[in-house]
mmCIF entry with sequence, helices, sheets and N, C-alpha, C, O atoms, coordinates in Angstrom:
data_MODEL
# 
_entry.id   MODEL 
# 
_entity.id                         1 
_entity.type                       polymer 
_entity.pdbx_number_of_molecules   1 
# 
_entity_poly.entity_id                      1 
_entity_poly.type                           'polypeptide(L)' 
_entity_poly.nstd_linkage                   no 
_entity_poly.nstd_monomer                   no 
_entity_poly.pdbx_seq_one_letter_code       
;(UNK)(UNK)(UNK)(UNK)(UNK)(UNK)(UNK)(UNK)(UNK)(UNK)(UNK)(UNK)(UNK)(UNK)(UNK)(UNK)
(UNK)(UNK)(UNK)(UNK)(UNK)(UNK)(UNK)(UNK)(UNK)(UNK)(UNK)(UNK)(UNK)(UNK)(UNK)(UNK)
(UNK)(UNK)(UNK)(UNK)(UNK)(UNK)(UNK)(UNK)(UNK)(UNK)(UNK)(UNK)(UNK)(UNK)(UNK)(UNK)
(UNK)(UNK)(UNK)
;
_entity_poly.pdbx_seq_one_letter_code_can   XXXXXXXXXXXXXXXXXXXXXXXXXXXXXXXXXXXXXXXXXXXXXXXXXXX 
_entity_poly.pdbx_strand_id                 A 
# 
loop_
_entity_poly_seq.entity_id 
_entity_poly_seq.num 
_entity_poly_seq.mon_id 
_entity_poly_seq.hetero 
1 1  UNK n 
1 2  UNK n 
1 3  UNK n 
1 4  UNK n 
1 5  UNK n 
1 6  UNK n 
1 7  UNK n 
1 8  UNK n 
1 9  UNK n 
1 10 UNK n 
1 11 UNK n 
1 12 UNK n 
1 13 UNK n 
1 14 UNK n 
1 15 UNK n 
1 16 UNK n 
1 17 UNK n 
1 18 UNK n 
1 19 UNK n 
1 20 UNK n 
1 21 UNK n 
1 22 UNK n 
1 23 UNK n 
1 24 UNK n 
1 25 UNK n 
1 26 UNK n 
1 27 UNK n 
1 28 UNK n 
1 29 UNK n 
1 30 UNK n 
1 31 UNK n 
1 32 UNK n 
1 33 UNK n 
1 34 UNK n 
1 35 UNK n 
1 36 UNK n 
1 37 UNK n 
1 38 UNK n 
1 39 UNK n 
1 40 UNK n 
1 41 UNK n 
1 42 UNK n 
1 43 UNK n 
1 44 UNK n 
1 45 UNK n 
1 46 UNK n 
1 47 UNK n 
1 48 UNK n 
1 49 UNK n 
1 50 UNK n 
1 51 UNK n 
# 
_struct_asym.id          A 
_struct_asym.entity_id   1 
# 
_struct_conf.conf_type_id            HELX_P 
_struct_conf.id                      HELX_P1 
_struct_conf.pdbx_PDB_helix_id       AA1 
_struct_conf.beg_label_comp_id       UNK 
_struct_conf.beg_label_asym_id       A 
_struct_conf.beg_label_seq_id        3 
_struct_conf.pdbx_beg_PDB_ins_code   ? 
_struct_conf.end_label_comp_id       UNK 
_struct_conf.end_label_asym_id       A 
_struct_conf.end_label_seq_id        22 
_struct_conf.pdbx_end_PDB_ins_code   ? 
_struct_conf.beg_auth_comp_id        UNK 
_struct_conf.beg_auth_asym_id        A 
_struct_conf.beg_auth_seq_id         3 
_struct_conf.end_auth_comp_id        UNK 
_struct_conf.end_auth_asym_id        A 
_struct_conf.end_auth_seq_id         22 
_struct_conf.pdbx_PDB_helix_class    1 
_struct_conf.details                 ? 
_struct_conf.pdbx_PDB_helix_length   20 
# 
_struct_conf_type.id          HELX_P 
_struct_conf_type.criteria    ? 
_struct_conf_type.reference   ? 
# 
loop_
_struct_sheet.id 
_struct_sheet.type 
_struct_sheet.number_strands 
_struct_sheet.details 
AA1 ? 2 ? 
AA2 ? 2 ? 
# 
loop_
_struct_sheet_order.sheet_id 
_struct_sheet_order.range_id_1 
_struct_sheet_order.range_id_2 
_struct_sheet_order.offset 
_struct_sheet_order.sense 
AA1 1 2 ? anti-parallel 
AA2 1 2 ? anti-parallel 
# 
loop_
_struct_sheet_range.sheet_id 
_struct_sheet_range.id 
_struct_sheet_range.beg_label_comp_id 
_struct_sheet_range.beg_label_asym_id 
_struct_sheet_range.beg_label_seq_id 
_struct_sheet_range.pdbx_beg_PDB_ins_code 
_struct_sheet_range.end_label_comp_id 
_struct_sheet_range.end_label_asym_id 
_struct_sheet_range.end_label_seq_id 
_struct_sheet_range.pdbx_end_PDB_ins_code 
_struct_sheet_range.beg_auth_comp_id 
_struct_sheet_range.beg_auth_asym_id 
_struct_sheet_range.beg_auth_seq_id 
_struct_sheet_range.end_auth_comp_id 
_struct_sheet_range.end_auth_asym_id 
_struct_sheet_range.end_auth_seq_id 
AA1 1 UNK A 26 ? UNK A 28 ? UNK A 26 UNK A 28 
AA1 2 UNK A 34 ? UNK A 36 ? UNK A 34 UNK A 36 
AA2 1 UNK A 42 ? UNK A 43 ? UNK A 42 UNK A 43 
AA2 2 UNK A 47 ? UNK A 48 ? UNK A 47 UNK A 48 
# 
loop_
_atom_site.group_PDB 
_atom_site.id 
_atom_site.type_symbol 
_atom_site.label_atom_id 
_atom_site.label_alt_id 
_atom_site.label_comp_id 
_atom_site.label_asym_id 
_atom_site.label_entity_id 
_atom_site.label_seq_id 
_atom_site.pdbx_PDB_ins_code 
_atom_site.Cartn_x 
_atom_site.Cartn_y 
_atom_site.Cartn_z 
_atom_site.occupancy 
_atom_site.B_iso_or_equiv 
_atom_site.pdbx_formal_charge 
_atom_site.auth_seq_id 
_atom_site.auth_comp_id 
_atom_site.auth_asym_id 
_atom_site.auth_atom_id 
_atom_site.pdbx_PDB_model_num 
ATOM 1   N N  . UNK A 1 1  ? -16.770 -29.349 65.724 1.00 0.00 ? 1  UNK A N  1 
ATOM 2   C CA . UNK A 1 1  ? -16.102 -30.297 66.586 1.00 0.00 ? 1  UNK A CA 1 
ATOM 3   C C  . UNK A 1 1  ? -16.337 -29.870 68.035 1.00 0.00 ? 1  UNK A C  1 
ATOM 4   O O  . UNK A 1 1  ? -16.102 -28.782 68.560 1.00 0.00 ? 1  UNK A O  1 
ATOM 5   N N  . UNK A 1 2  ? -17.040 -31.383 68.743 1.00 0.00 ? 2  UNK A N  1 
ATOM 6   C CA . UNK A 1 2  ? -16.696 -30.456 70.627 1.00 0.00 ? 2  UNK A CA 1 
ATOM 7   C C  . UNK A 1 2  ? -15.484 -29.663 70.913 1.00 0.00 ? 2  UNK A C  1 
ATOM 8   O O  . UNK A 1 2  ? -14.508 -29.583 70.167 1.00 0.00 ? 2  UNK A O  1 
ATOM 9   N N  . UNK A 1 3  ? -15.619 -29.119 71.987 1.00 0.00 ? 3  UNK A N  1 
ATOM 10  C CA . UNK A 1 3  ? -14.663 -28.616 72.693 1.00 0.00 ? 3  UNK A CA 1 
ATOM 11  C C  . UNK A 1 3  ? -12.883 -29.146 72.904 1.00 0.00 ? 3  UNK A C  1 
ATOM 12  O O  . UNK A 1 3  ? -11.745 -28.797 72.590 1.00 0.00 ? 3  UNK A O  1 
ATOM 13  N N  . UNK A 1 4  ? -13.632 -30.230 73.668 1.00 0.00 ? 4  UNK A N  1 
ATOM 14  C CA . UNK A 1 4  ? -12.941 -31.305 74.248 1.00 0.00 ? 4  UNK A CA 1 
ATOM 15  C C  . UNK A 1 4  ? -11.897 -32.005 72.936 1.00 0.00 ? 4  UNK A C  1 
ATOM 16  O O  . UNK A 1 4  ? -10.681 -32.193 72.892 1.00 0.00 ? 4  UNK A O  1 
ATOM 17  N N  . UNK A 1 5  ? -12.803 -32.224 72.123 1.00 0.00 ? 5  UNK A N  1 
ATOM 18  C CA . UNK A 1 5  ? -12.184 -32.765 70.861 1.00 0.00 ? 5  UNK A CA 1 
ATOM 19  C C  . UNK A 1 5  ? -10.727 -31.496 69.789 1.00 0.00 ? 5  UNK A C  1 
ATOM 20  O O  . UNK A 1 5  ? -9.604  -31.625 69.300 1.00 0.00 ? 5  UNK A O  1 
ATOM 21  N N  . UNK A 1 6  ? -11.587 -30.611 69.924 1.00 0.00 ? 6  UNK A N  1 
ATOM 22  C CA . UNK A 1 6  ? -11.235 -29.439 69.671 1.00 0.00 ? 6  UNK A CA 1 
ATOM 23  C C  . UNK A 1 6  ? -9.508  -29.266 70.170 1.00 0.00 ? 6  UNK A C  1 
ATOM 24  O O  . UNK A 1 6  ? -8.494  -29.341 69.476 1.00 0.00 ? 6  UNK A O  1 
ATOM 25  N N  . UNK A 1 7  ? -9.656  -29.023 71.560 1.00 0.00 ? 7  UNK A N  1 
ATOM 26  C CA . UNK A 1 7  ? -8.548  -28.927 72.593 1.00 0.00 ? 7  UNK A CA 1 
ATOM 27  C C  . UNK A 1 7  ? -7.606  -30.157 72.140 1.00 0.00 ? 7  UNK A C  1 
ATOM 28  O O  . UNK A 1 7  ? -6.541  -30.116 71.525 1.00 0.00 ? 7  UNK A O  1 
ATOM 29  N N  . UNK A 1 8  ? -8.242  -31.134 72.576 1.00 0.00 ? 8  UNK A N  1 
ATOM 30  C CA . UNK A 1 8  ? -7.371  -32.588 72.073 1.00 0.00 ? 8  UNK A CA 1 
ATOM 31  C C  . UNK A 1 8  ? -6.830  -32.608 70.900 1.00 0.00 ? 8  UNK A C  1 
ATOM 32  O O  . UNK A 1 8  ? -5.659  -32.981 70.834 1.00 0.00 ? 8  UNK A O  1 
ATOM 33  N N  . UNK A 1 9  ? -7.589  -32.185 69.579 1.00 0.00 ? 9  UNK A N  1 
ATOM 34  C CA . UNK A 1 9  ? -6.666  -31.946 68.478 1.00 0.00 ? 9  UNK A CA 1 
ATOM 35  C C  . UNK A 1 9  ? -5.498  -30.718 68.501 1.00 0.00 ? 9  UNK A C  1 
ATOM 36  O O  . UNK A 1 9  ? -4.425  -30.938 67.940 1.00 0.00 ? 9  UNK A O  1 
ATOM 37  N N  . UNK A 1 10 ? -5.730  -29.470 69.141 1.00 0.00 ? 10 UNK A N  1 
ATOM 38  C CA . UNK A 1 10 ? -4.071  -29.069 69.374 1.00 0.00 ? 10 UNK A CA 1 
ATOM 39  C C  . UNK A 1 10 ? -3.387  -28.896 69.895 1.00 0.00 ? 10 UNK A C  1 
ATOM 40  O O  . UNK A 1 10 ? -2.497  -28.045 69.860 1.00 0.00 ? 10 UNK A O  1 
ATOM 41  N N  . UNK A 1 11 ? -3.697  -29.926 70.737 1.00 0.00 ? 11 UNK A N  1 
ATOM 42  C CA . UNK A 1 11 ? -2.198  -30.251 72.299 1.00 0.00 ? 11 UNK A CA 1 
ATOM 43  C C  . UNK A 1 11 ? -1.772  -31.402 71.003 1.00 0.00 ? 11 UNK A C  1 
ATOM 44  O O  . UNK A 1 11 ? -0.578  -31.263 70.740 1.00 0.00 ? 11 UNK A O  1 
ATOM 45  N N  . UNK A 1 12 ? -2.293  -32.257 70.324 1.00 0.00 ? 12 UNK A N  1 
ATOM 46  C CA . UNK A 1 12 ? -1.341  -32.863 69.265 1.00 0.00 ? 12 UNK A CA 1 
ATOM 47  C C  . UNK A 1 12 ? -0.755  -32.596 68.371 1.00 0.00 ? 12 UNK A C  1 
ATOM 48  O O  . UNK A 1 12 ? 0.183   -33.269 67.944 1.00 0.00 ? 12 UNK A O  1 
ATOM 49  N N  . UNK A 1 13 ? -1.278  -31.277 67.749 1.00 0.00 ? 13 UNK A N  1 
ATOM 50  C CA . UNK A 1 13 ? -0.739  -30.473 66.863 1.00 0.00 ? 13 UNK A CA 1 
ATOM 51  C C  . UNK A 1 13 ? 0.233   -29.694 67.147 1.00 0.00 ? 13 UNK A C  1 
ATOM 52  O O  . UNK A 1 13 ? 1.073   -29.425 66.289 1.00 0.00 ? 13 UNK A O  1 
ATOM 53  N N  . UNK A 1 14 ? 0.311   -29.057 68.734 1.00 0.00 ? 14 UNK A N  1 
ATOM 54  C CA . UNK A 1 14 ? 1.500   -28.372 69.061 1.00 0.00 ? 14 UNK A CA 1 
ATOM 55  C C  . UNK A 1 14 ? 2.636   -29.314 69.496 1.00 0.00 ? 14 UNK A C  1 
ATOM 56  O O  . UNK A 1 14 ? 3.794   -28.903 69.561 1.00 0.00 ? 14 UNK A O  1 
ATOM 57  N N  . UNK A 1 15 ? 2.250   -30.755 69.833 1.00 0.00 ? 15 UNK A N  1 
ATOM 58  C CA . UNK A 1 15 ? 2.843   -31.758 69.751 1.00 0.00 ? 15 UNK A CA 1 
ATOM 59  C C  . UNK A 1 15 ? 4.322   -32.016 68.765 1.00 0.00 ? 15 UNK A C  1 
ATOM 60  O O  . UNK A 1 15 ? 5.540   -31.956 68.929 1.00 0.00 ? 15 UNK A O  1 
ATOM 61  N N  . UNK A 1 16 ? 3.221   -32.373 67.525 1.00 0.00 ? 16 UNK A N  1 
ATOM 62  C CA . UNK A 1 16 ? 4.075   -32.545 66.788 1.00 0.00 ? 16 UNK A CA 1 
ATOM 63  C C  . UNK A 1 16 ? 4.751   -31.456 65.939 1.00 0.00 ? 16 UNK A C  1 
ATOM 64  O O  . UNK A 1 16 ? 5.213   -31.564 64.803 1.00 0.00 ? 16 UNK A O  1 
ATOM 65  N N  . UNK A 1 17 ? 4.695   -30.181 66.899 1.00 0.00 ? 17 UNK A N  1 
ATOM 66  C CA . UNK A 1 17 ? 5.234   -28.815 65.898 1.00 0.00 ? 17 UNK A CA 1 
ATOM 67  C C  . UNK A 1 17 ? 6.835   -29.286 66.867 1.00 0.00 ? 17 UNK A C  1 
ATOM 68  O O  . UNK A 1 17 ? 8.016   -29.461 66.564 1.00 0.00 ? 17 UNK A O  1 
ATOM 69  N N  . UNK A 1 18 ? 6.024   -29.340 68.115 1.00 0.00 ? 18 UNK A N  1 
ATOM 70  C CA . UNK A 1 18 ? 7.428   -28.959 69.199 1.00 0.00 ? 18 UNK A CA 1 
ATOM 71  C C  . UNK A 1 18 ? 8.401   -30.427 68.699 1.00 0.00 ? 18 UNK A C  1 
ATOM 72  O O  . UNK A 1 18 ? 9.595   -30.148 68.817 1.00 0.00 ? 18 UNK A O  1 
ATOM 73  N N  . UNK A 1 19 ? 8.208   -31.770 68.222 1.00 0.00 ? 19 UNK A N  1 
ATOM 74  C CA . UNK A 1 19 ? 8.864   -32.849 67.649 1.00 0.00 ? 19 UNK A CA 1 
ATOM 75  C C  . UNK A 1 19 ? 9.445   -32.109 66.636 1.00 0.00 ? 19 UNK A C  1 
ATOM 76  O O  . UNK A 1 19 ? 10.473  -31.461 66.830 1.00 0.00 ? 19 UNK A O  1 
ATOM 77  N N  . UNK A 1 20 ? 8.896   -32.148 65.616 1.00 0.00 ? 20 UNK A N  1 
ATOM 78  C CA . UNK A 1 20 ? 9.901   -31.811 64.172 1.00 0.00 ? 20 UNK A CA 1 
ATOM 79  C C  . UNK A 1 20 ? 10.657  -30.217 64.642 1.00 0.00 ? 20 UNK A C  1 
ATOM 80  O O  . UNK A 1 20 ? 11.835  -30.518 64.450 1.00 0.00 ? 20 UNK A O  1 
ATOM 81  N N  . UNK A 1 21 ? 10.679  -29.150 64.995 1.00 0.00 ? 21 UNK A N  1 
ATOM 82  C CA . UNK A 1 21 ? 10.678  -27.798 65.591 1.00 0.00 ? 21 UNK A CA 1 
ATOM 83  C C  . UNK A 1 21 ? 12.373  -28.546 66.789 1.00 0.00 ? 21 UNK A C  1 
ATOM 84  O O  . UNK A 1 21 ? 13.467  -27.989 66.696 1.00 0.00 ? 21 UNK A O  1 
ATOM 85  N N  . UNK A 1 22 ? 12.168  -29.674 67.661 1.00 0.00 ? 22 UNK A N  1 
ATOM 86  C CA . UNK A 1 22 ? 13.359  -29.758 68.337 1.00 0.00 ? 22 UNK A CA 1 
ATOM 87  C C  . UNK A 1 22 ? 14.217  -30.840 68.258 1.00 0.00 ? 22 UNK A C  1 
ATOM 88  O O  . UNK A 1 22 ? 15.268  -30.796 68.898 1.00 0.00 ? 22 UNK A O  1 
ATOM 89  N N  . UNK A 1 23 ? 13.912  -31.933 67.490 1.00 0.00 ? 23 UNK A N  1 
ATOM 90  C CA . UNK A 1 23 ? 14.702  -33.021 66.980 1.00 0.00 ? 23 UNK A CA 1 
ATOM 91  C C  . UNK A 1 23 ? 15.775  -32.500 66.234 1.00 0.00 ? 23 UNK A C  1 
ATOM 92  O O  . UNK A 1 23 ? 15.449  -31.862 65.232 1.00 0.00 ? 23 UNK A O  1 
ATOM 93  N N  . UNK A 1 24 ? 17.528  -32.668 66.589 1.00 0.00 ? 24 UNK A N  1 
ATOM 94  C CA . UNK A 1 24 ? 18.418  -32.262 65.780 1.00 0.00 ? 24 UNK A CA 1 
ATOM 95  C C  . UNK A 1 24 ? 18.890  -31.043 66.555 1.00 0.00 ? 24 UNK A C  1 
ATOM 96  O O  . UNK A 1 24 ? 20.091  -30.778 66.590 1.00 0.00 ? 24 UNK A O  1 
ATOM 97  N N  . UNK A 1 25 ? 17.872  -30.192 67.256 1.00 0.00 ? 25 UNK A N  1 
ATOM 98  C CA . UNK A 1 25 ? 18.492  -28.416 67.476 1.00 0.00 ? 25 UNK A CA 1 
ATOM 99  C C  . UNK A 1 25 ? 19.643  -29.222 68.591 1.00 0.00 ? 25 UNK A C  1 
ATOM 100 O O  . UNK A 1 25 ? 19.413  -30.332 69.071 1.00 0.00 ? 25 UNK A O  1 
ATOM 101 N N  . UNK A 1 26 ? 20.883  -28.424 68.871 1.00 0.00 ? 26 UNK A N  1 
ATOM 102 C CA . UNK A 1 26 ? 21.569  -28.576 69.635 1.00 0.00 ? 26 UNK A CA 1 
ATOM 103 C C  . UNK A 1 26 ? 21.425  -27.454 71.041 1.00 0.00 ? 26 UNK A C  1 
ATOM 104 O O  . UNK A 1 26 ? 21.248  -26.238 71.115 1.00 0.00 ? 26 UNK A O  1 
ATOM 105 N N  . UNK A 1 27 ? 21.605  -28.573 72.088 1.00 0.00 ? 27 UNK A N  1 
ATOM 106 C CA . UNK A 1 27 ? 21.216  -28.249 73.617 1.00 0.00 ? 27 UNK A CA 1 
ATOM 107 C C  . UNK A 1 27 ? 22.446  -28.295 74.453 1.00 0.00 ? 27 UNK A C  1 
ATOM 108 O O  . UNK A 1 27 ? 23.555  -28.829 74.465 1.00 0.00 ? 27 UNK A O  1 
ATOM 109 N N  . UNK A 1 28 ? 21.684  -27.447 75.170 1.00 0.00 ? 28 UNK A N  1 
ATOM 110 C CA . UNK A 1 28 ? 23.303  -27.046 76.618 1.00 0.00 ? 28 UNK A CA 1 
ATOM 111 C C  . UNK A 1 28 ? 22.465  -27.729 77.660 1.00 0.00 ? 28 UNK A C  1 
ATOM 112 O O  . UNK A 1 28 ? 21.310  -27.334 77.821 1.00 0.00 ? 28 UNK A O  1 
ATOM 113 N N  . UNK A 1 29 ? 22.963  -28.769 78.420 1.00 0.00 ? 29 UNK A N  1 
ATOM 114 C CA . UNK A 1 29 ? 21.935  -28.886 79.576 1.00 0.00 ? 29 UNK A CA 1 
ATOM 115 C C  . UNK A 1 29 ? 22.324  -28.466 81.109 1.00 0.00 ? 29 UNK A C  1 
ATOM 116 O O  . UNK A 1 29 ? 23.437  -27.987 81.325 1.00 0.00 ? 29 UNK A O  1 
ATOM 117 N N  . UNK A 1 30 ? 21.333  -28.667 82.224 1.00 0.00 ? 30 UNK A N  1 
ATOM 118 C CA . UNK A 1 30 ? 21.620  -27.772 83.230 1.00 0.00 ? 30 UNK A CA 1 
ATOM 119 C C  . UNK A 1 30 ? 23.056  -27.954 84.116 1.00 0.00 ? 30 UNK A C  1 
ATOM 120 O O  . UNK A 1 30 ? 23.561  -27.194 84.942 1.00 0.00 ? 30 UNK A O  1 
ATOM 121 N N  . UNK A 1 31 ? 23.507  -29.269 83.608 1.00 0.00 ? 31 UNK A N  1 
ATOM 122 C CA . UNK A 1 31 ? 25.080  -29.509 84.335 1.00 0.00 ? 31 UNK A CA 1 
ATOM 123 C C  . UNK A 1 31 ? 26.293  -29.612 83.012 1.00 0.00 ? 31 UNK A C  1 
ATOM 124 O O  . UNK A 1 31 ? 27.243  -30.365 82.794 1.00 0.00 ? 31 UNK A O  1 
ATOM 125 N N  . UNK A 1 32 ? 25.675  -28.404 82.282 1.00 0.00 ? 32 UNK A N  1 
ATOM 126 C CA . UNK A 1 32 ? 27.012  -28.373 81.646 1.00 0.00 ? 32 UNK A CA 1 
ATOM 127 C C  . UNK A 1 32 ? 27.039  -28.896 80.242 1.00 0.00 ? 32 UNK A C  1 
ATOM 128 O O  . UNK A 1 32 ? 27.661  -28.210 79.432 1.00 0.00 ? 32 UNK A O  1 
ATOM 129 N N  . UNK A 1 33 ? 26.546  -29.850 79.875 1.00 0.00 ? 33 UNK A N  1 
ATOM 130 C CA . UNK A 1 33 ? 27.003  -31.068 78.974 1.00 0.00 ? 33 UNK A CA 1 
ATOM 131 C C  . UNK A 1 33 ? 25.879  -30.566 77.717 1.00 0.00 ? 33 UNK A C  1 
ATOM 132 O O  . UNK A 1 33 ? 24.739  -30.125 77.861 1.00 0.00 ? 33 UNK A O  1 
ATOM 133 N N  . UNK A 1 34 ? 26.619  -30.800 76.513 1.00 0.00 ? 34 UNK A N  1 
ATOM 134 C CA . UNK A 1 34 ? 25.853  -30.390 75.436 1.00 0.00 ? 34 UNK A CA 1 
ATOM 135 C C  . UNK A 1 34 ? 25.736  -31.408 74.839 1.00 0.00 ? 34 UNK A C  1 
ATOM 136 O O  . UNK A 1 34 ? 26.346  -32.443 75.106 1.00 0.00 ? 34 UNK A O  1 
ATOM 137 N N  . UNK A 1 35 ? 24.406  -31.154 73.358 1.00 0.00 ? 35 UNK A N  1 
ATOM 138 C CA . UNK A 1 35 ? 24.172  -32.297 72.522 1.00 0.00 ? 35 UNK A CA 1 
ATOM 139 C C  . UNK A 1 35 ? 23.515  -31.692 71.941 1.00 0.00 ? 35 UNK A C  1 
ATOM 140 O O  . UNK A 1 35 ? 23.303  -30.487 71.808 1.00 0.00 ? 35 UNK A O  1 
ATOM 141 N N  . UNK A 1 36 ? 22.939  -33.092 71.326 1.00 0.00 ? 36 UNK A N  1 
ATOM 142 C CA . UNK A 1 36 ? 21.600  -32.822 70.077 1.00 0.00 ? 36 UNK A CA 1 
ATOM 143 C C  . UNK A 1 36 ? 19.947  -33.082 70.934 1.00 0.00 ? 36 UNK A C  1 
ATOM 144 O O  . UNK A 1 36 ? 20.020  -33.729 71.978 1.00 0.00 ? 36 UNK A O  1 
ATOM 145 N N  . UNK A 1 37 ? 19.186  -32.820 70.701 1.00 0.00 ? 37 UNK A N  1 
ATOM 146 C CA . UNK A 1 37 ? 17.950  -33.166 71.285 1.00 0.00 ? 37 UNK A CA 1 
ATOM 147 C C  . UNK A 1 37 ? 17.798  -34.751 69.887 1.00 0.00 ? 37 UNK A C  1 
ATOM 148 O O  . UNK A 1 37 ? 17.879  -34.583 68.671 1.00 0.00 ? 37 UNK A O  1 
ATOM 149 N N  . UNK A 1 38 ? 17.568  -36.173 70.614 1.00 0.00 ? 38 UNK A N  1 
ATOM 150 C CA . UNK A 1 38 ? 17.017  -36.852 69.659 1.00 0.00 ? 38 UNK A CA 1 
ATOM 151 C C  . UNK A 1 38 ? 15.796  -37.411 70.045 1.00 0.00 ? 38 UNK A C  1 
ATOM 152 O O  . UNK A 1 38 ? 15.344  -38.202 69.217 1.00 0.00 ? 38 UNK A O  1 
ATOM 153 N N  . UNK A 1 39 ? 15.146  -37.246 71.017 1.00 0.00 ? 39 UNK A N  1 
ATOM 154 C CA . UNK A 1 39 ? 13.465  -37.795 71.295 1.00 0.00 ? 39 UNK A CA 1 
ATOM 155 C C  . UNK A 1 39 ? 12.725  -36.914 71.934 1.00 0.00 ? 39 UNK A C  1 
ATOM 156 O O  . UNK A 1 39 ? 13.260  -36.200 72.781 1.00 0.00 ? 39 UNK A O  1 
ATOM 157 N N  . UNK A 1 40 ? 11.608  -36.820 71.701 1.00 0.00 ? 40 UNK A N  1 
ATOM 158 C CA . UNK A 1 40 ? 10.596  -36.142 72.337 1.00 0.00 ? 40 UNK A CA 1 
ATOM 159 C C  . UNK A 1 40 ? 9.213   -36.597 72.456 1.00 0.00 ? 40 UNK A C  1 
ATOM 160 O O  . UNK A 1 40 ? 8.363   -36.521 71.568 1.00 0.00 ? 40 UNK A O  1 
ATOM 161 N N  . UNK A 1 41 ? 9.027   -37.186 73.895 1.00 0.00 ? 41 UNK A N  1 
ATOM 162 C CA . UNK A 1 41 ? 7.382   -37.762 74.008 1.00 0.00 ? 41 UNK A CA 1 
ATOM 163 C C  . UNK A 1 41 ? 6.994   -37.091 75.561 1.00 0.00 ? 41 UNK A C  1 
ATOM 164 O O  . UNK A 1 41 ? 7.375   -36.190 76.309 1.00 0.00 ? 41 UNK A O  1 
ATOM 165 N N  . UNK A 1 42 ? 6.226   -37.905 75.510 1.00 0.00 ? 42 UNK A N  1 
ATOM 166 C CA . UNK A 1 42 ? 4.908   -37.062 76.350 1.00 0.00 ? 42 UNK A CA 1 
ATOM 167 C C  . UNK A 1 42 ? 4.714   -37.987 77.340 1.00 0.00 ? 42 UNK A C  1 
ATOM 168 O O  . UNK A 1 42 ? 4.417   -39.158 77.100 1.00 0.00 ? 42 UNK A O  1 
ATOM 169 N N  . UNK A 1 43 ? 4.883   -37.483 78.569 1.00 0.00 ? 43 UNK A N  1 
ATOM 170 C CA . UNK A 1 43 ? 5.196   -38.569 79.694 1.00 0.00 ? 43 UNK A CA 1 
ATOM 171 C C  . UNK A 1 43 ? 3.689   -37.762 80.726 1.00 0.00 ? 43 UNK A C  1 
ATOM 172 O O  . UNK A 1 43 ? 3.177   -36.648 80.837 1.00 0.00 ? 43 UNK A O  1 
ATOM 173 N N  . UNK A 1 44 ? 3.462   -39.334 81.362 1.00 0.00 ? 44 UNK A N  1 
ATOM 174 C CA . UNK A 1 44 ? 2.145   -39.178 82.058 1.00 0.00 ? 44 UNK A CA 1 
ATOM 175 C C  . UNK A 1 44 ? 2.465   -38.296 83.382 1.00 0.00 ? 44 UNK A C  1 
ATOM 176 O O  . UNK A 1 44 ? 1.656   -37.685 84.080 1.00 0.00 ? 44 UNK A O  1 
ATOM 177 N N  . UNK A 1 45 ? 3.744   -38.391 83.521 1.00 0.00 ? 45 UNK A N  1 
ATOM 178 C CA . UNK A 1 45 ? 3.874   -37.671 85.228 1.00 0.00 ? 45 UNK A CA 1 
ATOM 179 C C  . UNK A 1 45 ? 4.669   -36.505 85.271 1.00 0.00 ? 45 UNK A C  1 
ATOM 180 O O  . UNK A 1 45 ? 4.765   -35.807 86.280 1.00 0.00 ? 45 UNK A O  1 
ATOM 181 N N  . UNK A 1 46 ? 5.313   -36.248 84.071 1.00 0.00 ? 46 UNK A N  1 
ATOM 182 C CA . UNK A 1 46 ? 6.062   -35.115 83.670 1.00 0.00 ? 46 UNK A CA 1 
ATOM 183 C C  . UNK A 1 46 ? 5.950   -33.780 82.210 1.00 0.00 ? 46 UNK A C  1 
ATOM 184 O O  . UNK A 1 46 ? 6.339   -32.620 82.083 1.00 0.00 ? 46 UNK A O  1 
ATOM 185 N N  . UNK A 1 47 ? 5.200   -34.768 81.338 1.00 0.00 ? 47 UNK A N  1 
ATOM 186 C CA . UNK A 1 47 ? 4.586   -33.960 80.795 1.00 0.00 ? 47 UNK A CA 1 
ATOM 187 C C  . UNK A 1 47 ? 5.619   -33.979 79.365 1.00 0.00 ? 47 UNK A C  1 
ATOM 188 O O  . UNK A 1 47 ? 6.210   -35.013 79.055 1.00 0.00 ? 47 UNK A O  1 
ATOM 189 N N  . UNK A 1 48 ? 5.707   -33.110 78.811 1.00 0.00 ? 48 UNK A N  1 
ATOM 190 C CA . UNK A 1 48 ? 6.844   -33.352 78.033 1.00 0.00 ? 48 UNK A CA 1 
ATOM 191 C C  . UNK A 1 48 ? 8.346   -33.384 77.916 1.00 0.00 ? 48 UNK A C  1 
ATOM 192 O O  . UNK A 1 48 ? 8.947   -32.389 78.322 1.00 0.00 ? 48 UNK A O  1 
ATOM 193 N N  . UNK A 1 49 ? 9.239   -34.689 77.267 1.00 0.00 ? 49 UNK A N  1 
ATOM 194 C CA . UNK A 1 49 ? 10.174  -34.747 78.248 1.00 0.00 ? 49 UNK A CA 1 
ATOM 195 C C  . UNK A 1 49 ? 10.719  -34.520 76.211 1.00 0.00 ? 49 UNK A C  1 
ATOM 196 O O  . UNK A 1 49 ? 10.141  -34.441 75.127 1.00 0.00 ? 49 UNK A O  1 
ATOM 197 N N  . UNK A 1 50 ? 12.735  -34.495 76.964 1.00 0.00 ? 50 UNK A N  1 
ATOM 198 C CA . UNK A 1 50 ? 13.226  -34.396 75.688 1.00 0.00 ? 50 UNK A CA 1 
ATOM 199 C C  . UNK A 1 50 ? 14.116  -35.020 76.327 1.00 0.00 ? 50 UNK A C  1 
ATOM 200 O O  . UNK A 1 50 ? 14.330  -35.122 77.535 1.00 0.00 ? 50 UNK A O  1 
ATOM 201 N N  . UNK A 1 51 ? 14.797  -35.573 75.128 1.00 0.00 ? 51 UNK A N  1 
ATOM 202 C CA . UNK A 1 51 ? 16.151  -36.738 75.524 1.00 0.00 ? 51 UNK A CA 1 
ATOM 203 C C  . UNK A 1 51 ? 17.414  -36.221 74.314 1.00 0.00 ? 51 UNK A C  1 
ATOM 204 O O  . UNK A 1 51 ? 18.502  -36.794 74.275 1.00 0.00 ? 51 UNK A O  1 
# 
């Protein structure tokens, strides 16, 4: 496989480790307020976001 292709297959693979890996874990966030993590995608200007 190229390089390029190569690379591209495991930024998706660590992708979807870091999805199943943080969906559900429970989070403290920076003002205090806790929860569950329930989404995780991949934003063009930020990179990976969690909700």
């Amino acid at each position: 496989m190229p390089s390029v292709k190569l690379r591209a297959s495991r930024i998706l693979s660590e992708y979807g480790a870091a999805q199943s890996e943080l969906i559900g874990s429970a989070v403290v966030l920076t003002d205090g307020k806790a929860g569950t993590v329930e989404n995780v995608w991949l934003d063009e200007l930020h990179g990976l976001r969690i909700s």
